[in-house]
C-alpha positions in Angstrom: 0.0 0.0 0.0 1.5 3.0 -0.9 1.6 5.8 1.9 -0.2 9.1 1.1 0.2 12.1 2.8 -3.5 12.9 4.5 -6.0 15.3 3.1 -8.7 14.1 5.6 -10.4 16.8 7.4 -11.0 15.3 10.7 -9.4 12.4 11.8 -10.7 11.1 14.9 -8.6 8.0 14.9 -5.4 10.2 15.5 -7.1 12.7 17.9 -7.9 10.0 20.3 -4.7 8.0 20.3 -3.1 11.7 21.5 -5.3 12.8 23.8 -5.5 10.6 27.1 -8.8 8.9 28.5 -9.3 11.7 31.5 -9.7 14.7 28.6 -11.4 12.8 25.9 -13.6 11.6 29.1 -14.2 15.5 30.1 -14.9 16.7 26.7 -17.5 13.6 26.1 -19.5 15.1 29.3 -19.7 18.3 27.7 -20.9 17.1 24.5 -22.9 13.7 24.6 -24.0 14.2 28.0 -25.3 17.7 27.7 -29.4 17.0 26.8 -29.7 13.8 29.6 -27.9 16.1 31.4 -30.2 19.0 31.4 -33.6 16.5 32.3 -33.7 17.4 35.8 -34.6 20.8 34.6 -38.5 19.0 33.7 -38.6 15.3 33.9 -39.6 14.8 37.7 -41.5 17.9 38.1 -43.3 17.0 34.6 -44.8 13.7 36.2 -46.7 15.5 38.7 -47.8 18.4 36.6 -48.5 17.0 33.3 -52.1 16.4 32.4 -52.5 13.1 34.2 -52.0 14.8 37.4 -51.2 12.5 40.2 -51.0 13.6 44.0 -47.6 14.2 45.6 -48.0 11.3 48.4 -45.0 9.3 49.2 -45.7 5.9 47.2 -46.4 8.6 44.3 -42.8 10.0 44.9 -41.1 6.7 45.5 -43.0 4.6 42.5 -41.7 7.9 40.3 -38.3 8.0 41.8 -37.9 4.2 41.1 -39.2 4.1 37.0 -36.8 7.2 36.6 -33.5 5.3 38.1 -34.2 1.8 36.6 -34.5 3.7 33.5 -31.4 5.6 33.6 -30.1 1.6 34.8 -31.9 -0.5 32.3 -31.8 2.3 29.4 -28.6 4.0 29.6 -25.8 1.7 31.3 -26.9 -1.5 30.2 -28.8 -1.3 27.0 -26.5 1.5 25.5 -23.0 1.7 27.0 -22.9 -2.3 27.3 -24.8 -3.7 24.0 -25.1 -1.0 21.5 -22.0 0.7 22.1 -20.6 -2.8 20.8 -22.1 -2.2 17.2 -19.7 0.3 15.8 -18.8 0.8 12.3 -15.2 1.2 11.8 -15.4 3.4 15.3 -18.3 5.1 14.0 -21.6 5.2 15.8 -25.2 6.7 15.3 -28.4 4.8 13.3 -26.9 5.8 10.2 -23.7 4.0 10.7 -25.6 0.8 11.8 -27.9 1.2 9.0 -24.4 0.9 6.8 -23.0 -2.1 8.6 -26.0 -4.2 7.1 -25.4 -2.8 3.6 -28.8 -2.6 2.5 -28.9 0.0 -0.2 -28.4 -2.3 -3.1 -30.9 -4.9 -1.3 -34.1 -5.8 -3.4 -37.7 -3.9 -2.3 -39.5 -6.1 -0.2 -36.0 -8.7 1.4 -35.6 -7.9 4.9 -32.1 -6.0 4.0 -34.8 -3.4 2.2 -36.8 -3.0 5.4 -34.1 -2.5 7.9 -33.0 -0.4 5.1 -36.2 1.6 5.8 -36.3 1.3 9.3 -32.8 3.0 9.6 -33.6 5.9 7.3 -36.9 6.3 9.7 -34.8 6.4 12.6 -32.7 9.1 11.0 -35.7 11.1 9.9 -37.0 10.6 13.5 -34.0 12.5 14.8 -34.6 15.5 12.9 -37.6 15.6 14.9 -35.9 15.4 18.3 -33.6 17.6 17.1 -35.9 20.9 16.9 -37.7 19.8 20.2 -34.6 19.3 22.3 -33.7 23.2 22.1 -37.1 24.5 22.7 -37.6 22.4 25.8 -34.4 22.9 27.3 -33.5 26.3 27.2 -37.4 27.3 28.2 -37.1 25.1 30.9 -34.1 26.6 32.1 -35.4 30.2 32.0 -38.9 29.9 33.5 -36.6 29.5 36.6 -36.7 33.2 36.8 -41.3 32.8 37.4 -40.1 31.0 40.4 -39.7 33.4 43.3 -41.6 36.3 41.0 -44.2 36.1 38.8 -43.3 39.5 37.2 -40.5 37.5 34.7 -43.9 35.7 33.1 -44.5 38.0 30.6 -39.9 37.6 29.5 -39.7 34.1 29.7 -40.7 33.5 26.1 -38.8 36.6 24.5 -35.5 36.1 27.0 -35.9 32.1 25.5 -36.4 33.1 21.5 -33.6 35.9 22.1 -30.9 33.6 23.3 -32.2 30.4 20.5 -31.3 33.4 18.0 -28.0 33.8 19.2 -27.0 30.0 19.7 -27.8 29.2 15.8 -27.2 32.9 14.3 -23.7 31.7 15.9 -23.5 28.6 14.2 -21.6 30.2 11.1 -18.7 30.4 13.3 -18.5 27.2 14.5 -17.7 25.9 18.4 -14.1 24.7 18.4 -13.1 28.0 20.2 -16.1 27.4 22.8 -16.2 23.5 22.2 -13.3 23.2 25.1 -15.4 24.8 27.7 -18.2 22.4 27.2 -16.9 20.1 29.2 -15.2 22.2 32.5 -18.8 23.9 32.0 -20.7 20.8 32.0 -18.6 19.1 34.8 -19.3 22.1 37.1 -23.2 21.4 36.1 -23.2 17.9 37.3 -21.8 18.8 40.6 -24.1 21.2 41.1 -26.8 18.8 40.5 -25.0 16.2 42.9 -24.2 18.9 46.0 -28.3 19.8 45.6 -29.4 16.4 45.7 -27.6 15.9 48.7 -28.6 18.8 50.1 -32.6 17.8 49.4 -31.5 14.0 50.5 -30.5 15.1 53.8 -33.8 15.8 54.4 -34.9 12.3 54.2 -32.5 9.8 53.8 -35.3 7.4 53.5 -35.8 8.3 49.9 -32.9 5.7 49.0 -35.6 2.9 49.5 -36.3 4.1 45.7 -33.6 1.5 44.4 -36.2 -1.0 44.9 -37.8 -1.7 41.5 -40.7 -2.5 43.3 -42.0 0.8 44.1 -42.4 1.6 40.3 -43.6 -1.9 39.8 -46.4 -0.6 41.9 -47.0 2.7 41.1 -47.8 1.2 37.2 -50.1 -1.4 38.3 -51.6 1.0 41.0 -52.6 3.9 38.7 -53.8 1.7 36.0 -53.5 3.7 32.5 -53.1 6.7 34.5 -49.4 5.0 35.7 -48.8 4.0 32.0 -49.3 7.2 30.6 -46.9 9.2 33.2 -44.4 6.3 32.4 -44.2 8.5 28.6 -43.3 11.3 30.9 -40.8 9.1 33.1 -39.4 8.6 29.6 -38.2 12.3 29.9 -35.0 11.2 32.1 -33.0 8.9 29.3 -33.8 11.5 26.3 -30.7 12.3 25.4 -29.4 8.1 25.5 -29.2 7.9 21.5 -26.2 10.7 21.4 -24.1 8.5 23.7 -23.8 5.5 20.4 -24.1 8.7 17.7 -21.2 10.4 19.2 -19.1 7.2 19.6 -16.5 8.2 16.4 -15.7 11.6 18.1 -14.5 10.2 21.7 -14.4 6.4 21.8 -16.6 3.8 23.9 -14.2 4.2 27.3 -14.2 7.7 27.5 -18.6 8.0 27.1 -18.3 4.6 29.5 -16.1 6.7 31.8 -17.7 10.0 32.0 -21.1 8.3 32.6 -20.3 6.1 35.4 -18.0 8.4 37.1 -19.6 11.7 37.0 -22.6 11.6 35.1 -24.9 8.7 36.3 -24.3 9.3 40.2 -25.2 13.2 40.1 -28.0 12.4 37.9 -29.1 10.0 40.5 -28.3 12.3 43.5 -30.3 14.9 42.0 -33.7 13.0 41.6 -33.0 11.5 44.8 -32.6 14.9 46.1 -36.0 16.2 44.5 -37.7 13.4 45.6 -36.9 13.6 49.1 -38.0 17.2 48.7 -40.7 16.6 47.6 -41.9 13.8 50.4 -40.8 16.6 53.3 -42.6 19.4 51.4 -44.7 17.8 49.2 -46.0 22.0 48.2 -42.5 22.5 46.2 -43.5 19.9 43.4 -44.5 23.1 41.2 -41.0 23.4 40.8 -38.9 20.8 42.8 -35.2 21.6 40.8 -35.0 24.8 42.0 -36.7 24.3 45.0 -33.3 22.7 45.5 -31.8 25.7 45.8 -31.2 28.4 48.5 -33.1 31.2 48.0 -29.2 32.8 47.9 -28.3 30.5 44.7 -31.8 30.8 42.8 -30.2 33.7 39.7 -26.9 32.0 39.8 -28.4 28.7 39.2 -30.8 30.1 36.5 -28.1 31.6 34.9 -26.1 27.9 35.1 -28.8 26.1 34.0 -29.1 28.1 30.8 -25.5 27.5 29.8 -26.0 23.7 30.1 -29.2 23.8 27.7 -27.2 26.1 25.7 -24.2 23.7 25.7 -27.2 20.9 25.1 -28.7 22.6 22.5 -25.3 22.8 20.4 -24.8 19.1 20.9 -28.1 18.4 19.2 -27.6 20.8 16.5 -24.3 19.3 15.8 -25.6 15.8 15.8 -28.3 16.8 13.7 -25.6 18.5 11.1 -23.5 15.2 11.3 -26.8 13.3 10.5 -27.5 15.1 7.2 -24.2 15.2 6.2 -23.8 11.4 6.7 -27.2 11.4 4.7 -26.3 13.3 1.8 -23.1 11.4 1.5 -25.2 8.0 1.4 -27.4 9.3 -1.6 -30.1 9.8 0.9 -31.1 13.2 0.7 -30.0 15.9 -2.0 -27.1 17.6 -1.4 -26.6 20.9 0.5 -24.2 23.4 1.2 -21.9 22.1 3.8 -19.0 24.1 5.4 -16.1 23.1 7.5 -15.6 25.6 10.3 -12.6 24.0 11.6 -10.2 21.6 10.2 -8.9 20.3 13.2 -11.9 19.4 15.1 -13.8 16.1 14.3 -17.5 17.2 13.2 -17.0 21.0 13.0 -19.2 21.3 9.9 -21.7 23.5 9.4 -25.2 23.4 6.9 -26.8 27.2 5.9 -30.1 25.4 5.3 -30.6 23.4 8.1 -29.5 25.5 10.3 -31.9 28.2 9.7 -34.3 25.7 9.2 -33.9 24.4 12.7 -33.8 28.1 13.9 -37.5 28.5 12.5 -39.1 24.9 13.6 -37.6 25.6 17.3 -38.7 28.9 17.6 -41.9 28.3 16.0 -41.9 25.6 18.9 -41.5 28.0 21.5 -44.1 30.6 20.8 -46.4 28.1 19.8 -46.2 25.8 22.8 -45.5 28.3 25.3 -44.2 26.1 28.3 -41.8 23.6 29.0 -44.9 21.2 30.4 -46.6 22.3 26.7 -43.8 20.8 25.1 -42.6 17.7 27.3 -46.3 16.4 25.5 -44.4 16.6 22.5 -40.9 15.2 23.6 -40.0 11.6 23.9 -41.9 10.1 21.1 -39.5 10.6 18.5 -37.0 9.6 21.1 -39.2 5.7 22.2 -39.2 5.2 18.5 -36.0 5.3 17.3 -34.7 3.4 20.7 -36.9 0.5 19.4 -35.5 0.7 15.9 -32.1 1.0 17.4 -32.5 -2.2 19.3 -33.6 -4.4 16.2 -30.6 -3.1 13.9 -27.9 -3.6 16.8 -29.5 -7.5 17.0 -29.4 -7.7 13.2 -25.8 -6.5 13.1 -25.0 -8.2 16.9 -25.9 -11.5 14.2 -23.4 -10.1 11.7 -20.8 -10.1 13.9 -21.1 -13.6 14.9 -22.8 -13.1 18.6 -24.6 -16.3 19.7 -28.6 -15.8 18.2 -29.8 -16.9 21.2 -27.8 -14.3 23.2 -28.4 -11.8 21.0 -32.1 -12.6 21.0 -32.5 -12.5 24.7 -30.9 -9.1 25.1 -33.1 -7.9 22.0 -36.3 -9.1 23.5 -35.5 -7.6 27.1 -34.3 -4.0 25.7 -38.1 -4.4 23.6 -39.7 -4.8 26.4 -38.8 -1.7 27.8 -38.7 0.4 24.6 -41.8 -0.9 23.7 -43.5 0.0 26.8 -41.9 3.7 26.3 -43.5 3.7 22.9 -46.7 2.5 23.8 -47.2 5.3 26.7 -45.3 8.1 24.3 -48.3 7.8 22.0 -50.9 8.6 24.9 -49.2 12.2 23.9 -49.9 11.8 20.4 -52.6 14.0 20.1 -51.2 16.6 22.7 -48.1 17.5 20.8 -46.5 14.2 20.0 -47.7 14.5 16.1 -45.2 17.0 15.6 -41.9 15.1 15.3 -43.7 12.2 13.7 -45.2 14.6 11.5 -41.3 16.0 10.8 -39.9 12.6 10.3 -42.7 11.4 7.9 -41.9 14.0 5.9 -38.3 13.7 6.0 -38.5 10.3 5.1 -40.6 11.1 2.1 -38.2 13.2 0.6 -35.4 10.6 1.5 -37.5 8.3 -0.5 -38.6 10.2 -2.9 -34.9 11.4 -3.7 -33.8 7.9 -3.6 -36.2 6.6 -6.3 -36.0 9.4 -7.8 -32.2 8.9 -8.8 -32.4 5.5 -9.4 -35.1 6.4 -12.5 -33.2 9.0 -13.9 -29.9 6.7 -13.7 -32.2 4.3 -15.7 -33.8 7.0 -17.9 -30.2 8.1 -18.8 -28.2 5.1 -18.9 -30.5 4.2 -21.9 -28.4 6.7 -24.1 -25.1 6.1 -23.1 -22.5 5.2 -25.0 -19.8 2.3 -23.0 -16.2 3.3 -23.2 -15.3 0.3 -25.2 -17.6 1.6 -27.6 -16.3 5.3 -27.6 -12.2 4.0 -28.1 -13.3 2.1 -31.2 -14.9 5.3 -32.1 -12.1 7.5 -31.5 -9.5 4.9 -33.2 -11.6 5.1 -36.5 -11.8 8.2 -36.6 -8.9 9.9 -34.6 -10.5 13.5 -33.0 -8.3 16.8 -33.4 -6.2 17.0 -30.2 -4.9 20.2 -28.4 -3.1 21.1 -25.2 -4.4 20.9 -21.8 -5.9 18.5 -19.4 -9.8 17.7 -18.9 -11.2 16.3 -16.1 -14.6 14.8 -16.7 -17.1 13.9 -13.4 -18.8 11.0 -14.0 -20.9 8.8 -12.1 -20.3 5.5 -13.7 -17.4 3.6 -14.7 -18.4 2.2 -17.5 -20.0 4.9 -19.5 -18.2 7.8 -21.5 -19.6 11.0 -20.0 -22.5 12.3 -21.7 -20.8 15.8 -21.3 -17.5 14.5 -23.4 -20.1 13.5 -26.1 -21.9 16.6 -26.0 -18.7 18.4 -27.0 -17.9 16.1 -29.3 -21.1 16.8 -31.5 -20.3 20.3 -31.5 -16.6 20.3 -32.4 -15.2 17.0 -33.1 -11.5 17.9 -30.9 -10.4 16.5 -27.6 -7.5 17.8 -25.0 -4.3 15.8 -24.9 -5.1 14.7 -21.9 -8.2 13.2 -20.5 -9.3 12.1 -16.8 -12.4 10.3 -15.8 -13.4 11.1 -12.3 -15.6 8.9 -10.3 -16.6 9.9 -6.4 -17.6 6.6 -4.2 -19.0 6.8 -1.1 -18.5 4.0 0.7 -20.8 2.1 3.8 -17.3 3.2 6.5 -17.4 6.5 8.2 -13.7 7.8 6.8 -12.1 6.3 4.1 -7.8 6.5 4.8 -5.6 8.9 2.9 -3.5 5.5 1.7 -7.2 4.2 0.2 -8.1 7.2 -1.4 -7.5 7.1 -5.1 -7.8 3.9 -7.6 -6.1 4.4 -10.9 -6.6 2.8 -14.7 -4.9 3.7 -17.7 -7.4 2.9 -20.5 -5.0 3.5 -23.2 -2.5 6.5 -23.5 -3.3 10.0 -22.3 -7.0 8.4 -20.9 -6.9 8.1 -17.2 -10.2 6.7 -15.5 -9.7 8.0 -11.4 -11.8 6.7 -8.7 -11.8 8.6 -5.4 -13.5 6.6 -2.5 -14.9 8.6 0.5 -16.5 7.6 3.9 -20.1 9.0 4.4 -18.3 11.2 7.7 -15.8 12.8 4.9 -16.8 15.8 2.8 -14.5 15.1 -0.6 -12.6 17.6 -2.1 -11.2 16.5 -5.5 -8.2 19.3 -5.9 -6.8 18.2 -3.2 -7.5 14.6 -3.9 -6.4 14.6 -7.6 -2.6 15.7 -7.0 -2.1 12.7 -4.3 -2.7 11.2 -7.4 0.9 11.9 -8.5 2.3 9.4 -5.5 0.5 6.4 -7.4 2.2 7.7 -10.5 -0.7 10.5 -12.5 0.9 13.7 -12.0 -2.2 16.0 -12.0 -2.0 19.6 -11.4 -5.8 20.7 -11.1 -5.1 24.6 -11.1 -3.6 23.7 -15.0 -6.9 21.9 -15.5 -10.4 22.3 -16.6 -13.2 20.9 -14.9 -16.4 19.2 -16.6 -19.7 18.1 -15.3 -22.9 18.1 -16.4 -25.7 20.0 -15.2 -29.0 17.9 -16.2 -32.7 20.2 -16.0 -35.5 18.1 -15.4 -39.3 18.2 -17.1 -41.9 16.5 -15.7 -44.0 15.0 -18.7 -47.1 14.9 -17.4 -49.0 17.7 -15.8 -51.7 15.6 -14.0 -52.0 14.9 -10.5 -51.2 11.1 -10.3 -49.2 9.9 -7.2 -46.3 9.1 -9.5 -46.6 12.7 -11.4 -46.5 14.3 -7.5 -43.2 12.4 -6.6 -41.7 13.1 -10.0 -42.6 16.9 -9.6 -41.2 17.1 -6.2 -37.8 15.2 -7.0 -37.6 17.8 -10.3 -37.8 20.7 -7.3 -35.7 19.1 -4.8 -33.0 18.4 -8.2 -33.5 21.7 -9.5 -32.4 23.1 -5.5 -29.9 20.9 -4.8 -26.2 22.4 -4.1 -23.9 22.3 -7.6 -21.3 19.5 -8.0 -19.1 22.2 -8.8 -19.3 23.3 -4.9 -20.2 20.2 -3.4 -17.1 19.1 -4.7 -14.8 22.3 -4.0 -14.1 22.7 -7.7 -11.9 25.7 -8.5 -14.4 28.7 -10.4 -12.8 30.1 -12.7 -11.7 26.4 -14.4 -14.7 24.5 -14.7 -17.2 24.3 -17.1 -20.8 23.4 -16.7 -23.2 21.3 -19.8 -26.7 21.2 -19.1 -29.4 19.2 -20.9 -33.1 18.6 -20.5 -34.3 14.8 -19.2 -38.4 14.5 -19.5 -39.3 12.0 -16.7 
């Protein structure tokens, strides 16, 4: 293997193997543990004052307490950091990535490769969901602190809470590698505040420890009847936040998210419901709002204040995952493309996406003034969440299969985790109508466009590939009748390998003349999150002075053929791309039929979605001023 000097981005590999287990450990708290995190903020106070109101008695409190710390056990430690965290690709983690270790995207409609396939990319779209909800919820949350001692902040709670969702994604532009440091030391200093007040409410009662019993929430559910399933959807509110711990795997490693949860983490989580609770049972009138409650009246604006940081801080984790997401879509030929920008080249994930961005910015705002409250909008949080842990669990036992885990082991754990996520997802959709249509209704659509854009290729690949002409075909051309040849080198973009690009034959028509030199470039994303600088570039010489390149990519790289093209030169193709001109073509779409079919719909909507998406030219970081654009009109 020849050794090529790296043009990767971000290289995670190398950043961990530098950086030792105590700092990657501190910079995973700030990051993956930032939204679980935050939960304290609503999730115990939410049981009591959600719709299904339940009194404030002891067994109430207890039965609570218990379903929120075997869910932070049976969710978090053992389901996620034990099983899942096992199913990584290449290092990689997140639904997309174990979508890709089944390979499914060449799979037949209909074989069970197609509907994992499906599930996976429902999973993703599901996210997207989350990921506007997450925001809105915590920092509101965070800032109706101030209505606690006065009810003169009502009427600022929902301008302070749009003013400072402005700022977090107007900043987004500039990226969080100068700030992304502080996210943990922050984030640290958050969790042992949240320890130092549960033990501060614990001392209270000490007796609230009888909690670890799972039999107290065994109770409470088959005490309240539906009323005790339905506040379990609430109860659900404690482990949101569970899914970044697998999709943040590539940026810190399985030891370090292990680490950070078991040492720091899970016991000041715990502490702190403890500490509510045993609030709660002395003063069972501070359930209104039993985090701050916590509090001294001397620490209740300083702990505002702190508490908004940390849903800032787990705001910008969700936004980031939710930019990783797309990107690992786009790459994957799931969505179309968009403008993406890297705002740091040293930092793993530092990219940043115009479009979603601001499209997040609207959906969470919109969330905001819309739902008003954080108790509003814990009705709509946590089904988008029960879902994709349930889709999670059957694509880990699917690839725990792959990877040659005993079935009946693997089953076992499968079925246990379902039993849990499906009992999540069964009381989640008691909030349906109260606000948990809204991420469905985001992920439906989502995935509509995923599959819309997905068929929607694969036609016009077919529609095309009818009028090719194979490169064998186009030699013997060329041979017969040799083409006028002048200086220069032209690189021609082409999806297939195969074909001669229709560009080269539009030219050709025009003015029978080729360039001295002539390049094929083909981009392949492949199912692995980076692809190594060594692996990068495949090279065949078709006959002299025709060169067909193939550049392979991981779906967590964003490619950049300058840069790619002169490593070329180590394998023996010196190619200077700023002495080059670059061609691709630029196809315009018409949709035949003006009717309104279901087929005519999708083929109008994938002509809008192709008409919008970003140019190769960028997508690809092409040089401007040396590249040259064909179009053509395709009826489909």
């Amino acid at each position: 293997m020849v050794e090529l000097p790296s043009d990767d981005i971000d290289s995670p590999d190398v950043e961990k193997t530098r950086k030792p287990l105590g700092t990657l450990s501190l910079a995973a708290l700030g990051v993956v543990y930032g939204d679980i995190g935050t939960s304290p903020l609503y999730a115990f106070k939410q049981c009591f004052n959600g719709p299904e109101e339940v009194a404030a008695s002891p067994a109430n409190v207890l039965g609570i307490l218990s379903l929120i710390v075997w869910s932070l056990i049976l969710v978090v430690s053992i389901k996620y950091l034990w099983f899942v965290l096992k199913a990584d690709n290449n290092g990689e983690g997140g639904i997309i990535a174990l979508v890709a270790l089944l390979n499914p995207w060449n799979a037949a409609k209909g074989t069970s490769r197609n509907i994992l396939m499906i599930m996976g990319l429902f999973g993703a779209a599901l996210l997207f969901g989350d990921g506007t909800i997450t925001p809105a919820i915590s920092v509101l949350s965070a800032v109706e602190g101030l209505t606690v001692e006065s009810s003169s902040f009502n009427h600022l709670v929902i301008p302070i809470t749009v003013g400072i969702l402005l700022a977090l994604f107007t900043f987004q532009r500039r990226g969080t590698s100068k700030i992304g440091a502080l996210f943990g030391p922050v984030m640290l200093v958050w969790f042992l505040v949240l320890a130092i007040m549960g033990l501060n409410g614990i001392i209270r009662n000490p007796g609230v420890f009888i909690a670890f019993n799972p039999l107290y929430g065994l109770g409470f559910l088959f005490g309240n009847g539906v009323v005790g399933f339905i506040i379990l959807g609430t109860v659900f509110l404690s482990v949101t936040g569970a899914e970044a711990l697998y999709a943040d795997m590539g940026h810190f490693g399985r030891e370090p998210i292990r680490l950070a949860w078991f040492t720091v983490a899970l016991p000041s989580l715990l502490l702190n419901y403890f500490g509510q609770g045993a609030m709660v049972l002395a003063q069972p009138e501070t359930i209104a709002h039993p985090f701050y409650g916590l509090g001294g009246d001397w620490a209740h604006y300083p702990l505002v204040m702190l508490a908004t940081i940390a849903t800032i801080i787990a705001s910008q984790a969700v936004i980031s995952g939710v930019f990783s997401l797309t990107r690992q879509a786009v790459q994957l030929g799931q969505l179309p493309s968009v403008r993406i920008l890297q705002t740091d080249r040293q930092h793993i994930g530092q990219i940043y996406i115009p479009f979603v961005n601001w499209s997040l910015m609207l959906a969470t705002i919109g969330l905001v003034i819309s739902f008003r409250t954080s108790s509003n909008l814990a009705a709509a949080y946590g089904l988008a969440v029960a879902a994709d842990m349930v889709i999670t669990t059957c694509l880990a036992f699917f690839v725990a299969r792959r990877f040659g885990w005993n079935p009946w082991l693997a089953g076992a754990l499968a079925v246990g985790f379902l039993s849990f996520d499906i009992a999540f997802l069964g009381a989640n959709l008691f909030k349906f109508l109260e606000g948990g249509w809204y991420p469905v209704l985001i992920a439906t659509l989502i995935f509509a466009i995923m599959s819309i854009w997905r068929n929607g290729i694969e036609n016009l690949r077919e529609t095309t590939r009818k009028n090719r002409e194979k490169l064998d075909d186009f030699f013997e051309r060329i041979r017969q009748d040799p083409p006028q040849r002048f200086p220069g080198t032209a690189i021609y973009l082409t999806a297939t390998r195969d074909f001669t690009p229709t560009v080269l034959l539009q030219e050709m028509r025009l003015a029978p003349a080729l360039h001295e030199r002539i390049i094929f470039v083909t981009v392949k994303i492949e199912d692995v999150p980076r692809v190594p600088s060594a692996e990068r570039a495949e090279i065949v010489v078709f006959q002299p002075d025709f060169y067909q390149v193939t550049l392979h990519y991981g779906f967590m790289q964003n490619p950049n053929l300058p840069v790619a093209l002169r490593f070329c030169a180590v394998l023996g193709l010196e190619i200077d791309p700023e002495n080059s001109t670059f061609y691709l073509g630029r196809d315009s779409l018409i949709v035949s039929d003006s009717g309104l079919s279901l087929q005519n719909i999708r083929n109008s909507i994938f002509a809008f979605l192709w008409g919008n998406t970003t140019r190769a030219a960028s997508f690809y970081n092409l040089p401007v001023g040396q590249t040259v654009t064909v179009g053509r009109q395709i009826r489909i």
